[in-house]
Structure formats: C-alpha cells, structure tokens
C-alpha positions, 0 to 999 in steps of 0.5 A: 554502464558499470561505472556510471552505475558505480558513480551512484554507489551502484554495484552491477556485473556484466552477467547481471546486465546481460541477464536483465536484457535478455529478460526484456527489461532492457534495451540493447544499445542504439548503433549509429553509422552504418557498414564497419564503422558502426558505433554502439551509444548508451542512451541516458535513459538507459542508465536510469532503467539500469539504475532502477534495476540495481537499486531493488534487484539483489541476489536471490530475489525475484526479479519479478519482485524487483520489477514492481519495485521499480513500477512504484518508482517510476513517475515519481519526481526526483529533485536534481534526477531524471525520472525514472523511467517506465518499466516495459508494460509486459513485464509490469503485467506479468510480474503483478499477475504473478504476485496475484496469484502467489499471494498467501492470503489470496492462496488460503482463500482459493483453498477454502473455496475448493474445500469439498469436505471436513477433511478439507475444512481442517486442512485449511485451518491447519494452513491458515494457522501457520501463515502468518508466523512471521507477519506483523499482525497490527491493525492500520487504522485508528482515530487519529484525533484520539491518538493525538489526545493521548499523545498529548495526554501521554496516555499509554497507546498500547493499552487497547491494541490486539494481541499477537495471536488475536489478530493472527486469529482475526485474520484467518477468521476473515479469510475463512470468512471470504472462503468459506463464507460468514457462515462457517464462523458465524456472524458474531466472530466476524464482526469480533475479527473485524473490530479485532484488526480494525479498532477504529469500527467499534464493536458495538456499532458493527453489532447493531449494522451486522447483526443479521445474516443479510448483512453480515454477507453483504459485509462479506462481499463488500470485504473481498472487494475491498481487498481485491482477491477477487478470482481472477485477479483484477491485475489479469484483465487490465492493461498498462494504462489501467495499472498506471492509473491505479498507480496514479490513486494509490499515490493520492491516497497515500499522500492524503492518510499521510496528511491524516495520519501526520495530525494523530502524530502532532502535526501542526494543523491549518486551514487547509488541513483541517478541511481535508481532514473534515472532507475525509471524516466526512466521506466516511473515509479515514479508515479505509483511507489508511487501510488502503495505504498501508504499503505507504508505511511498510514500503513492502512490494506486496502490499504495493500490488495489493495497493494496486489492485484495491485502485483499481476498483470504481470506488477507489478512484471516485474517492481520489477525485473527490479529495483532489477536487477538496484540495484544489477548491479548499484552503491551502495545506500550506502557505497563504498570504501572511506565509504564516506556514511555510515549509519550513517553519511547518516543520520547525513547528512540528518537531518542536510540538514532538519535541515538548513530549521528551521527559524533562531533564532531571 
C-alpha cells in the first residue's frame, strides 16, 4: 500500500494506515485459500480509499474534516483514474453531524435562541463580535452583466463593495437576526445587513418588499432556511442516500453559477449559453445560485457541508431539475453543427477576450 501511495507522490506510514482501519475508514485486506496457506491481496479499491485519505488528511487535522473531503471527491469522474471510491455512510453521517453542530455561525444562533436576559444579549454580541477575525467577509453574488460591462469599460470594480468591518457587522446582524429575531435589530437593519452582504438585492427594493414587520419575519424564516442551520441539523436526520443526492444538486449548482458567474468574467457567450443564463434570470435565481456554490470558489470543507445541507431542501433540488431540464431541452453550451464552438477554440476565445484587457506595451 505505501508504495503504491508513493507511486502517486503520496506519503503515508504504517501507523496512519493502521489508525484509518482501526477508525472504519478502511478495510482490512481480503485473504484467499484457506489453513496455513492463506495469502492477504490488496484490492485496488482499496488503494483509491487509501489515496483519498492521504490526499486531505495531514497532520493535526480532523479526520472528521478529511472524510467529508474525501465525500466531495467521491463520484467525481477522474480522466485516466478510477473513481474514487465512496466513503463508509457511517462516517460520512457522523463527520457532517459533527461539522453541523461545531459550526460557529450555527453555535452563535443557538446561543442567541438560549439568551433568557440583557446579560445574556450582551454576552452574545461580545462573541459574535470576535467570530469572524479572520474570515473573509465579501458578498458572493452580484450582476454578472454589470460586472462584465466594467470589465469592459475598465471601470473600478471595488468601488461600491463593503468594507471589512461592514460585512463582519452584517453578518452578526443577521445571526442575531435569525436568533433573536428581526426585531431585536429592527427591520430597517436587517434589510441594511442584507443589501450589505448581497449587493446584487438592491436596497431600495428590499425597502419596498420588507418594509413591515410581517414580512420582514417571513424574510427571517425564509433566511434560516436558506442557510440551513435549522436546529436539528438537516444532515442528522438523513441517510446516505439522501446526502448523496444533495451531493448530486450541489454539483449541478455549481456547474451552472460556474457558467453564470464565467459571462461576468468575459467568457464568450453562445446559444446555449445565453438561454441558460436567461432561464436563471428568469427563475429569479442568479444570486441565490451563486450564494448557494460558494464552496465552489473557497473549495473550503465547511462551506461544502454548508452546500449540502442547503440541497437538501425541496427547493434546492426543484431548481436543479428545472435548469437540467433547460440544458438538455436547450441549445447546446458547446458545439453545434458548423463547430463554430468547440472547446477549444471556446477557450482560445476567452483568454484572448482576458487578454485584450492587459495595458498595452509602452
């Protein structure tokens, strides 16, 4: 096993692999014929659990962490691979119950549901202040049609984004929000905190949707869903089969606000394209599309098990199949009969588009 992990530029020991069967994350080795003369086989599969393994699990870290790492990972074609193979259901549930319920925005919402006094009020703020030191508050969505005119334009992006503190401010405001609810802010504060972290919901409209209380609560609601740090954790009730279906919509997702996010980036636009996209602006969807795939551009584990839990509600998954339904009904993204858009020269295109926007040579 070592030195076909080593083959890979894989570094593994004996007490690692040992640690990782004795955890259930892998199998012992099959032994073929019988009495004294017995042999123990490696089986290839094996090797790729293994290979998973090493590749996100290092030296103090959870192995917890490295096993949901290895559940992304798993299912995913690899050309030239074999695919990886699953991860045993029992640690997958226990590692993203686990991941659930250490969450620090999901801990900061439990504390304020507990709080039974000012004292208690305080206490959390003082928390919620300090959480987010060392996180990278920046807002997810915007328009993709208006960045891809500045882009163009080689207007200044940063001009209207939030500062640092703001959006560390925004989102204790919206913890507190779902906590304590909308009225311990106010209405008027939660919508600021939402057009703060979500640029692309103007604040002018959210005034006019969310004006009064009702519906500032029903927004409450609908926010805590959307999130998923419901309490219990959705992953707690689930099975396998259920979180490999989330799985499942998170990838779609994700490979569609890659397709939507790419046209504010100057990728070049086809038929295909361009009908996708419409069918997401007209869903209503391109924000809370790219809100939801926010793992796909941090690649971090949480924000994957945050990914999960969100795909796992109804709404998520009714999306999924309506914007698969539009990509296998519609156009094609790529291609076509004059070839006019292959791969290829869908790329070149693209770079060159990237490429025009560099100073030009003194």
């Amino acid at each position: 096993m070592i030195a076909y992990l080593a083959e890979r530029g894989l570094r593994c020991s004996p007490a690692r692999l040992e640690r990782w069967r004795h955890a259930g994350l892998l199998p012992a080795n099959r032994r073929r014929g019988g009495g004294r003369g017995s042999i123990s086989t490696l089986e290839p599969e094996t090797v790729e659990m293994a290979a998973a393994l090493a590749r996100h699990a290092r030296q103090g870290r959870d192995l917890r962490l490295a096993v949901v790492d290895w559940f992304a990972e798993a299912g995913v074609p690899q050309p030239g691979r074999l695919m990886v193979p699953e991860p045993p259901p029992a640690a997958v549930h226990a590692a993203l119950v686990w991941m659930s319920a250490t969450c620090p925005i999901r801990r900061l919402i439990g504390q304020a549901r507990e709080a039974r006094s000012e004292l208690d009020v305080d206490a959390f703020y003082r928390v919620a202040g300090n959480a987010f030191d060392n996180e990278p508050i920046a807002p997810i969505a915007f328009d993709v049609a208006d960045m891809r005119a500045a882009l163009l334009a080689r207007r200044d992006l940063d001009e209207d984004s939030p500062s640092r503190s703001s959006g560390r401010q925004a989102v204790v405001q919206l913890i507190a929000a779902a906590g304590l609810g909308v009225a311990e802010i106010g209405a008027d504060a939660f919508i600021e905190a939402l057009a703060t972290l979500f640029p692309v919901l103007p604040l002018e409209d959210l005034q006019s949707v969310l004006g009064d209380f009702d519906r500032s609560a029903q927004m409450d609601m609908l926010l805590k869903q959307l999130a998923g740090f419901g309490v219990p954790p959705v992953t707690q009730a689930v099975g396998i089969r259920e979180l490999r279906q989330a799985r499942t919509v998170l990838y779609q997702l994700s490979g569609v606000a890659a397709f939507y996010r790419g046209y504010a980036l100057l990728m070049p636009d086809t038929a295909g394209l361009a009908a996708l996209r419409a069918r997401v602006d007209e869903l209503g969807a391109g924000h809370l599309l790219m809100m939801v795939t926010g793992w796909s551009l941090t690649r971090r584990t949480r924000d994957f098990a945050a990914g999960l839990d969100v795909c796992m509600q109804p709404w998520a998954v009714r999306l999924s199949d309506e914007l698969m339904k539009q990509m296998m009904d519609g156009p094609p993204l790529l291609g076509g009969p004059d070839g006019a858009h292959t791969a290829e020269k869908f790329m070149n295109d693209w770079l060159a588009a990237i490429k025009s926007l560099a100073p030009a040579e003194q």
